[in-house]
C-alpha positions as CSV (number, residue, x, y, z in Angstrom):
1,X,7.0,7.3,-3.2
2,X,6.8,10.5,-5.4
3,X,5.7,10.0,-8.5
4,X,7.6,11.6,-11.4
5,X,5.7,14.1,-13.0
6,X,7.1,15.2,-17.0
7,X,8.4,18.3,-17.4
8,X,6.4,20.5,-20.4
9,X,6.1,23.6,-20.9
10,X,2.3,24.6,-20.2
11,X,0.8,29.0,-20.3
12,X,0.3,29.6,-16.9
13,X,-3.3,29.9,-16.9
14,X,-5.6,32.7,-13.9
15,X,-5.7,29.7,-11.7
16,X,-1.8,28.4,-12.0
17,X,-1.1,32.1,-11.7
18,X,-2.7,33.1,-8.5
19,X,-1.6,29.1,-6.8
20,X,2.2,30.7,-7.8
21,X,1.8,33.6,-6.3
22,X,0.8,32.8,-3.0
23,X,3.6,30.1,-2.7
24,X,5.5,33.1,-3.9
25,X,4.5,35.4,-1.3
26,X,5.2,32.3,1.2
27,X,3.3,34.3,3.6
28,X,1.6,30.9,4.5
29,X,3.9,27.7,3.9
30,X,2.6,25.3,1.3
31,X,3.1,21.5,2.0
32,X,2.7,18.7,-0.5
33,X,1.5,15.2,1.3
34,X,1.7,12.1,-0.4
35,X,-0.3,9.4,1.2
36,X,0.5,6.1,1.6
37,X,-2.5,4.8,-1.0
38,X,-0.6,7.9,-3.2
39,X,-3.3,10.4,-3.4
40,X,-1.3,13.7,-3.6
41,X,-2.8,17.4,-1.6
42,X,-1.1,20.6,-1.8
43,X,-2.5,22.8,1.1
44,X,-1.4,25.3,3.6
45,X,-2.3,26.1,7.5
46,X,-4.1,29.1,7.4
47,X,-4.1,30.6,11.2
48,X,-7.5,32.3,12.6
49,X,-8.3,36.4,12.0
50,X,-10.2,37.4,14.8
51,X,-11.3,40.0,12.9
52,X,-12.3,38.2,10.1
53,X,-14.0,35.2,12.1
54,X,-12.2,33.3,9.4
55,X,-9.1,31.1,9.1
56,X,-7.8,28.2,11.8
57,X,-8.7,25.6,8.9
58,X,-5.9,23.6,6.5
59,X,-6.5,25.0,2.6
60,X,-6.6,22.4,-0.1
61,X,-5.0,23.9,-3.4
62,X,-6.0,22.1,-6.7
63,X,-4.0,19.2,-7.3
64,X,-4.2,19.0,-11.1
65,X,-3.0,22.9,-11.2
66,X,-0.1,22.2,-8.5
67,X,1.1,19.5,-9.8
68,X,1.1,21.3,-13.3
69,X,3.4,24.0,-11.6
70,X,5.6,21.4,-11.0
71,X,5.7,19.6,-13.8
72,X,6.7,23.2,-15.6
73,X,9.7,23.3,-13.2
74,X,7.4,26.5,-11.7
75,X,7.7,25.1,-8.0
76,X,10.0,22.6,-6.5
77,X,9.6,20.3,-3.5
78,X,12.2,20.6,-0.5
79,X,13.4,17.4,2.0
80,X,10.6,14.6,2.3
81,X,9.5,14.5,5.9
82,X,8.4,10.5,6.1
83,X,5.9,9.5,8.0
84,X,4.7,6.0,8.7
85,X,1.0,6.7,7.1
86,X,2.4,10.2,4.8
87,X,5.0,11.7,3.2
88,X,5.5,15.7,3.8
89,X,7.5,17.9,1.4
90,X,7.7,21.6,1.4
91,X,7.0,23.8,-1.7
92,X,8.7,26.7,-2.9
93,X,8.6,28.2,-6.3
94,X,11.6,28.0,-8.1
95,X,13.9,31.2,-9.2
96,X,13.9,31.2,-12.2
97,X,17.2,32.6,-14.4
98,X,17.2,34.0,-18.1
99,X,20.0,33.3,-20.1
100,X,22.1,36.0,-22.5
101,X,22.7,35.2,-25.8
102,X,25.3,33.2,-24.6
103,X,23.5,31.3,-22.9
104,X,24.5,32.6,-19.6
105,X,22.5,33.4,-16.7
106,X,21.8,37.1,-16.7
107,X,21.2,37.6,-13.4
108,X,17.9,37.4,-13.1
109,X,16.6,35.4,-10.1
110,X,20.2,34.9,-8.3
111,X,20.7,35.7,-4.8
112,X,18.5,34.7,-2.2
113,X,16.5,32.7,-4.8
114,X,13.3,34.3,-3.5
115,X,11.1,36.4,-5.6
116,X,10.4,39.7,-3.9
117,X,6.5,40.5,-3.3
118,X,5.2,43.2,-1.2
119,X,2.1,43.1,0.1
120,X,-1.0,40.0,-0.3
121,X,-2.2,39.4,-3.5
122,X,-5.2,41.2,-4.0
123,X,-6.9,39.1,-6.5
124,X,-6.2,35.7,-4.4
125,X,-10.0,34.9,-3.0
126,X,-8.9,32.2,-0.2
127,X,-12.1,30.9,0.0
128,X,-11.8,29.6,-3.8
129,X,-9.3,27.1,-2.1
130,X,-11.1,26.2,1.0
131,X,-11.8,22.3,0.9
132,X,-10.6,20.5,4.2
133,X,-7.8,18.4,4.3
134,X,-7.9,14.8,5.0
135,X,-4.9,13.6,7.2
């Protein structure tokens, strides 16, 4: 089971900023899993760059900064995908809408609900986030 998580309103610190960003981009999916004993992981497949020699691994994000994202209302979590040992949500940050002086939406962040990014971040190292998943 999820637990809840309280919603406060936290600066987005360097870290927070470049986690949101690349869930953003959603380039590479980003999965929460929820074990059975609880313990929470935030990670993504990243696929192998011949090039590169690098990739073909599972990226750990940080927990504590992921699960501040959510607790701002920054990123929400899709349909649980229940497993008998694991619980699978995906991740997807959320639009997010200004309100006029009215206090209705403005229009920002309507439509698709995506945020439009060209382009991969250039100031996301990947290798920051490289610890190995456990599943």
């Amino acid at each position: 089971m999820l637990r809840p998580l309280p919603r406060t309103p936290a600066p987005l610190g360097p870290q927070g900023a470049e986690i949101l960003r690349l869930i953003t981009q959603r380039r590479f999916p980003v999965r929460l899993t929820v074990h059975a004993n609880g313990r929470r992981r935030y990670g993504y497949w990243l696929p192998f760059d011949p090039g590169t020699g690098r990739g073909g691994c599972y990226v750990a994000l940080p927990t504590g900064e992921c699960d501040a994202l959510h607790a701002a209302g920054r990123i929400t979590l899709g349909d649980a995908l229940v497993d008998p040992a694991k619980t699978t949500y995906a991740v997807q940050a959320t639009a997010r809408t200004t309100t006029g002086g009215r206090g209705e939406p403005t229009g920002r962040g309507e439509g698709t609900g995506r945020t439009e990014v060209t382009g991969r971040s250039a100031g996301l190292d990947v290798s920051s986030f490289r610890h190995a998943l456990t599943a």
